[in-house]
Structure formats: C-alpha cells, structure tokens
C-alpha positions as CSV (number, residue, x, y, z in Angstrom):
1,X,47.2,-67.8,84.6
2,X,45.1,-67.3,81.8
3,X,42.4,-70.1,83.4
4,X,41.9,-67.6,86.3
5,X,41.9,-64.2,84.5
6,X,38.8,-65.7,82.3
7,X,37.3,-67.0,86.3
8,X,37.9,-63.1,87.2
9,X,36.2,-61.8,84.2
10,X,33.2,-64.4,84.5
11,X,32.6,-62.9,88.0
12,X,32.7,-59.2,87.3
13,X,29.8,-59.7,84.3
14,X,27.4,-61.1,86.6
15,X,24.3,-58.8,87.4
16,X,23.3,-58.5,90.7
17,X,19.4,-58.6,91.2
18,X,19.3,-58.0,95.1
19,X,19.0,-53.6,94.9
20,X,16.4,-54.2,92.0
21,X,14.1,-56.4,94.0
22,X,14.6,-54.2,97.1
23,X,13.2,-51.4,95.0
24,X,10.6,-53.1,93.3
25,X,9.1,-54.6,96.8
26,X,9.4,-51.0,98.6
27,X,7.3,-49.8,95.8
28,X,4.3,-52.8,96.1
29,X,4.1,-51.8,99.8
30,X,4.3,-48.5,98.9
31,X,1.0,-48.5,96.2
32,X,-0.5,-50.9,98.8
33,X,-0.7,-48.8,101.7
34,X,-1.4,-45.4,99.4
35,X,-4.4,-47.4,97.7
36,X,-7.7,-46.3,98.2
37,X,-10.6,-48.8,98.3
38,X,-13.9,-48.6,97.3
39,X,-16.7,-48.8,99.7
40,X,-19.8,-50.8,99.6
41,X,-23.2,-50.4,101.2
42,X,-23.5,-53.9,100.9
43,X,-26.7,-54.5,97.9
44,X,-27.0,-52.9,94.3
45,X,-29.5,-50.6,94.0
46,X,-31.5,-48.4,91.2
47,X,-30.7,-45.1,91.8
48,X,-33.2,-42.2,90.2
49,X,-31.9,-40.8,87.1
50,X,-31.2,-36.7,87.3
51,X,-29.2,-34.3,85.2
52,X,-28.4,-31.4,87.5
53,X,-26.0,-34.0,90.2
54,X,-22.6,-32.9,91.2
55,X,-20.3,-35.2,92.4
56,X,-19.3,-36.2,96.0
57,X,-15.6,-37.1,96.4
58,X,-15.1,-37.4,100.0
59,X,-18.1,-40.4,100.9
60,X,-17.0,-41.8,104.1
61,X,-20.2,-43.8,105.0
62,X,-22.5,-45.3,101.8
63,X,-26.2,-46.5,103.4
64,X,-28.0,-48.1,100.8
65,X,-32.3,-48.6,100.7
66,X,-33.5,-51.2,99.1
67,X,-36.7,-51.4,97.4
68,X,-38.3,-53.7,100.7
69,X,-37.6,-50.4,102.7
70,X,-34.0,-52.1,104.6
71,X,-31.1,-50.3,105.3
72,X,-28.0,-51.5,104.6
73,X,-24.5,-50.3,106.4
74,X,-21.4,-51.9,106.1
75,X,-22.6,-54.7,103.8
76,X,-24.9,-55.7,106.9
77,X,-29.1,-55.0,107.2
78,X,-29.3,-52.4,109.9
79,X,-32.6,-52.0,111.9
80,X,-34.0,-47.9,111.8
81,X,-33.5,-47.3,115.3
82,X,-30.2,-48.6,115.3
83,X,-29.0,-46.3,112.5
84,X,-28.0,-43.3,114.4
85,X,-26.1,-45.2,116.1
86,X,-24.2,-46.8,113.3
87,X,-23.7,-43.3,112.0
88,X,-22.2,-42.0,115.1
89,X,-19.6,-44.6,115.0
90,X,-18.9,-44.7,111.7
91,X,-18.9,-40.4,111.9
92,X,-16.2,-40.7,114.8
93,X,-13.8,-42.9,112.9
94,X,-13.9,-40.2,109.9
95,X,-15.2,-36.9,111.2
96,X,-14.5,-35.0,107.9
97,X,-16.7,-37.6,105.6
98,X,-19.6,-37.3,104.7
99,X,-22.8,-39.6,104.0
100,X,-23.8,-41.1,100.4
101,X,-27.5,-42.0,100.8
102,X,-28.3,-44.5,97.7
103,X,-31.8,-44.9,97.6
104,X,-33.6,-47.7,95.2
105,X,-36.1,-45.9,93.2
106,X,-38.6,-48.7,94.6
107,X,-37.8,-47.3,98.2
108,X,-40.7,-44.9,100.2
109,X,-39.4,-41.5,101.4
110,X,-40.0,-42.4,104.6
111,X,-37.1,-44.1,105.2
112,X,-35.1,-42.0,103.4
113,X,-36.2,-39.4,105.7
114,X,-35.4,-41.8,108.6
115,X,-32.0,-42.1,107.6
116,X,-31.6,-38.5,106.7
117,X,-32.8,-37.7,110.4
118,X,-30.5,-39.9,112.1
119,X,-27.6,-38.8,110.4
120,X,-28.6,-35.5,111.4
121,X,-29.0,-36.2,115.1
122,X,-25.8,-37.9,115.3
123,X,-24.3,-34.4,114.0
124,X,-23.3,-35.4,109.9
125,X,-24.2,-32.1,108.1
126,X,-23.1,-33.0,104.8
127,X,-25.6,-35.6,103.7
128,X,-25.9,-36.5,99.8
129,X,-28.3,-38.3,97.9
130,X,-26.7,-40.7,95.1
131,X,-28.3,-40.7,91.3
132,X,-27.2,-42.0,87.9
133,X,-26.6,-39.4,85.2
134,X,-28.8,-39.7,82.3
C-alpha cells in the first residue's frame, strides 16, 4: 500500500506546462499582429539639417530623392510621370496618412516640386518634408 500512496504523491507534484505555453503563444501572436513596422523609401539619403522641424507621426507613404534626381517608392525607382499614380494608390490604401518627402541635399528642387505636385493632384494635403535635427 505504501508503494502506491508514494505513485499517488509522485503524480500530484508534477507541473503541468500546457496553460503556460498557451499563454505565452497567445501573447507572441498577440505583439506580432499589434507591431508596427517601419517603412522604407528604399535608398539612404542626406537630409538638410534644420532646427525649427516638428515631428510627423502618422507617415503612410516615405518617397525618397536621391542626389541623381530618382525617386524612389516602395524600395523601387519610380519614373516622374508615374508618381501620381503611385501616390494615388498608395493614398487609397491609407487615406488618413500622410506623405514624408526625404530629399538628398544633393537633389534639385525641381523634382521635389514634381513630387510635391503630384501628390497634390492625386488629393494628399498633408505633405512633409524630412530633415535631421542639428
């Protein structure tokens, strides 16, 4: 009798890991879905140095200039008459975003305007132009 009392006893001081892992997997798919990821235009660039910049929290489409003068969306070169409608698509899929321009120091204006135009004729209004903080 006393052989199967000390069985009993063996049993009843055994931890059961099952609930634990159940919790500890609900919370990794939990963190993974909740996760925000950053986005990429796709090249570095040198942005201008300023000390009056506010920050922009809400960026739903970064286009990147590089100092040759391309635009890049989406980690992919875009042509400038196809930008518009990159933006359009991009705008529909997040209409609250907004639009990070990061401009090399290197670039021209002109194609910063171009890209600021486009996003304004495919209806963007907040448009903002990144800088580094000196």
């Amino acid at each position: 009798m006393r052989k199967k009392s000390l069985h009993f006893e063996e049993e009843e001081n055994e931890i059961n890991l099952t609930p634990m892992l159940d919790v500890v997997f609900i919370m990794l798919i939990f963190f993974i879905v909740t996760a925000t990821f950053i986005k990429e235009a796709g090249i570095q660039v040198e942005r201008p140095d300023t000390t009056t910049a506010d920050s922009q929290d809400d960026a739903a489409i970064l286009i990147a200039i590089s100092p040759n003068d391309e635009i890049w969306i989406d980690r992919k070169e875009r042509d400038p008459r196809a930008v518009r409608g990159v933006i359009e698509r991009l705008h529909a899929e997040n209409p609250k975003g907004s639009i990070v321009i990061q401009a090399d120091e290197g670039s021209t204006h002109e194609t910063l305007v171009v890209v600021m135009e486009a996003a304004k004729a495919a209806g963007v209004t907040n448009v903002a132009i990144a800088t580094d903080d000196e």
